[in-house]
N, C-alpha and C positions, 0 to 999 in steps of 0.2 A: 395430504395433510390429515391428522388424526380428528376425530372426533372433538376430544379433549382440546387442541389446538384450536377449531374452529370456534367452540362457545366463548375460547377464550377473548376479552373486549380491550386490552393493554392499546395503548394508545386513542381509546376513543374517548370522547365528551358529551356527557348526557345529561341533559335539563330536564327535571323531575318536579313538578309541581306537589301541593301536600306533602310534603316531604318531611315534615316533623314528627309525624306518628303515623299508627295505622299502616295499610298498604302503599302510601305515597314512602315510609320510611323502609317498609319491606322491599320495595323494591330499587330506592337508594343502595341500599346496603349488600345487594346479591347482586348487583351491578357493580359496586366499589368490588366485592369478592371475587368476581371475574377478569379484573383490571382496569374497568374504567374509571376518567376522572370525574367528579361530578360539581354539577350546579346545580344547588338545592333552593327551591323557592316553599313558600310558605306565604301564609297572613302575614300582615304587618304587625310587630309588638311579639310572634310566634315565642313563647318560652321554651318551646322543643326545639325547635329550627337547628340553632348553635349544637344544642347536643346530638343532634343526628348529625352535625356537620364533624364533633370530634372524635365519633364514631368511626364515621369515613378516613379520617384524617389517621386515626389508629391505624387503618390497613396499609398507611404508607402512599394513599391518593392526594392528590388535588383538590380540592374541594371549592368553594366560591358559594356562598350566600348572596339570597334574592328578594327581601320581602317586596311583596306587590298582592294586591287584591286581584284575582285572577275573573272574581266573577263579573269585573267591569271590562269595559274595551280599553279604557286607557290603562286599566292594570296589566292586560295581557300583554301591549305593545311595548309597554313600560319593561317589563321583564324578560322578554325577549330580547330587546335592545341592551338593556344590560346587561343580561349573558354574554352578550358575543362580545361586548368590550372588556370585561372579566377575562371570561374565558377563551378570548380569541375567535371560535369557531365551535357550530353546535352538531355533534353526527347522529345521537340519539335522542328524540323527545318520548318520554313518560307522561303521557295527558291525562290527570288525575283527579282533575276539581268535581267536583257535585254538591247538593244541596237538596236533601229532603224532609220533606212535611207530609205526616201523616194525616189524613181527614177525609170525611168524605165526601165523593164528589158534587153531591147538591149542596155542601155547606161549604167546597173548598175556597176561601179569599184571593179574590185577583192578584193583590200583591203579594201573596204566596206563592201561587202559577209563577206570576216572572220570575219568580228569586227563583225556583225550580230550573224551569228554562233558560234564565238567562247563565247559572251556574253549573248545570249538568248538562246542557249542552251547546247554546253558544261561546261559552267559553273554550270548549276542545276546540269549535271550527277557528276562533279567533286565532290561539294559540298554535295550532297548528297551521293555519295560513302562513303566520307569521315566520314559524321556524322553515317551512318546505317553500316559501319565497328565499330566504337565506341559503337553505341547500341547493337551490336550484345553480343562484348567480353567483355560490363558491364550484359550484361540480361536485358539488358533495352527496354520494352513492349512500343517502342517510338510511336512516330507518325511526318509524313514528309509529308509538303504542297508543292505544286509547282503552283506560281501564271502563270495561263498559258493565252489565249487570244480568245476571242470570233474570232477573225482573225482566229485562226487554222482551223476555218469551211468556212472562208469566205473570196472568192479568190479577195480582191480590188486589183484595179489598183494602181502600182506603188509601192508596198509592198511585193512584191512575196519572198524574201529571209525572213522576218520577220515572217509574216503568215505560212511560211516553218519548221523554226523553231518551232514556236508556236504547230503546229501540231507533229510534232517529241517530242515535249516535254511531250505531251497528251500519244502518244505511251509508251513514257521513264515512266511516272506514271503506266502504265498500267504493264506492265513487269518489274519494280522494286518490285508492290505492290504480284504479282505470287509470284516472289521469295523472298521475304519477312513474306510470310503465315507462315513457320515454325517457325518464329520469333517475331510472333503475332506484328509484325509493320506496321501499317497504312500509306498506302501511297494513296492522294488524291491530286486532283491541282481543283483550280478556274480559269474558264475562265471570268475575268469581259469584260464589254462594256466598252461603252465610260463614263470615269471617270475625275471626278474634279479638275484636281493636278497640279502643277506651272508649271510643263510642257506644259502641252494643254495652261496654259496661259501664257507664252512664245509664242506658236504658234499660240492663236486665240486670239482676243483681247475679254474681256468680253462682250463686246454686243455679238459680235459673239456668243459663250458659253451660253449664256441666250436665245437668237433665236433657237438657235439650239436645246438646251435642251428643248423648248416648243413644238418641232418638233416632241419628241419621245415619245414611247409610256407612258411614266412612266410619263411624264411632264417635265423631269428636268436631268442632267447625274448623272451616280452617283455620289456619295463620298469614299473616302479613307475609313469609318468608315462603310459603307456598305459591303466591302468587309472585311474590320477587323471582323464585327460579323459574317461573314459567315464561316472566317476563322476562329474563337475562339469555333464555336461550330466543327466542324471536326475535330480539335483537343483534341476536351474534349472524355472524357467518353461516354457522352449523341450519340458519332459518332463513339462506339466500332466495330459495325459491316458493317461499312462503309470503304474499301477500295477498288482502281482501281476507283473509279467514278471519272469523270469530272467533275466538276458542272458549267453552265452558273449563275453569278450573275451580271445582266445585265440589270434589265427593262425593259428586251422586246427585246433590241435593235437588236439582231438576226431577232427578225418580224416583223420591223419597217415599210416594204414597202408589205406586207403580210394585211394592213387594207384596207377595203374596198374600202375608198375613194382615191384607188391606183390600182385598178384596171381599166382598159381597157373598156371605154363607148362601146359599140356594137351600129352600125347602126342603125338606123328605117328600115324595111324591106320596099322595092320599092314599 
């Protein structure tokens, strides 16, 4: 079988959390493009949700809507249960929720910490429980992403519960993907970089984001769809004997201050 043939996902079912915007929609949409049907979840009330769903619906897929609060346990099981009645049966999960709070860490608020924690990353283990008890007792040879954070290697200021998480989630792929080998289920997460998504422009104004992106090594931040193809191939076929890795998709942006013209001028000796 070809290359091409392998990535290809035509007959599979992927549950995608965030799925309204951002990389939760990037990687709806390069999944519909590969063939698969999807089940798109979101917040409850989401105004994007529906249009990433007629998005999908334009490539000629399936598609099925989820609103559920992922950052709770009863929204995660809530969701999951309603996938599989929706959509029958679930082969690929896109583990996508987070929640972060900039501050520092002598001033950061407890109930900030949880929302942190309980959103970036008990919600992956919840959710993912969820869906890889389901593959188990259909015999479903699934595969389960967990979008995780070039942050979990890199300790910035003023992020430390976030980056915390990020890292714990790295681990949580590691040791789901162990105990998932009997069950030939793939378990992998992407750490992207700095990405393109109405978030960042919410918080940076577009000049900003175009300066900045000039900055780095790739030229530009990513995109939503950058990480969607990276995501669309770990999930196919073409990424059978690929589980427990991390992967950076990122431009660089981990080596950003690693290029020469960033190094340290040395004196003229006396």
């Amino acid at each position: 079988m070809s290359l091409l043939e392998l990535i290809r996902l035509d007959g599979k079912r992927a549950l995608v959390t965030g799925a309204g915007c951002g990389i939760g929609k990037g990687c709806a949409l390069e999944l519909a493009q590969a063939g698969a049907d999807l089940i798109l979840n979101d917040r409850p009330g989401s105004a994007e949700l529906p249009l990433t769903a007629e998005e999908v619906r334009a490539m000629g897929r399936q598609c099925w809507t989820v609103e559920a609060d992922v950052f709770s346990a009863g929204g995660c099981q809530s969701l999951v249960r309603e996938a599989v009645e929706l959509a029958g049966s679930i082969d690929i999960l896109i583990s996508n929720p987070a929640y972060g709070k900039r501050c520092g860490f002598l001033d950061f608020p407890a109930e900030e910490f949880d929302k942190v924690i309980d959103a970036t990353f008990k919600s992956g283990f919840r959710i993912s429980q969820s869906v890889a008890r389901h593959m188990v007792e259909r015999g479903i040879a699934g595969s389960i992403l967990f979008i995780s954070s070039v942050v979990a290697g890199m300790p910035f200021e003023r992020n430390a519960p976030y980056g915390s998480a990020k890292a714990a989630l790295n681990q949580l792929t590691q040791s789901i993907a162990v105990e998932l080998f009997s069950h030939r289920i793939n378990v992998n997460a992407i750490e992207p970089g700095w990405i393109d998504t109405p978030n960042e422009r919410v918080t940076f104004s577009g000049d900003v984001i175009e300066s900045a992106g000039r900055s780095l090594p790739w030229g530009r931040l990513g995109m939503p769809s950058d990480i969607g193809r990276a995501a669309a191939f770990l999930v196919s076929d073409a990424a059978d004997y690929i589980t427990g890795a991390v992967l950076p998709v990122d431009g660089g942006f981990r080596f950003k201050d690693m290029r020469a013209e960033n190094e340290p001028v040395e004196a003229d000796p006396a």
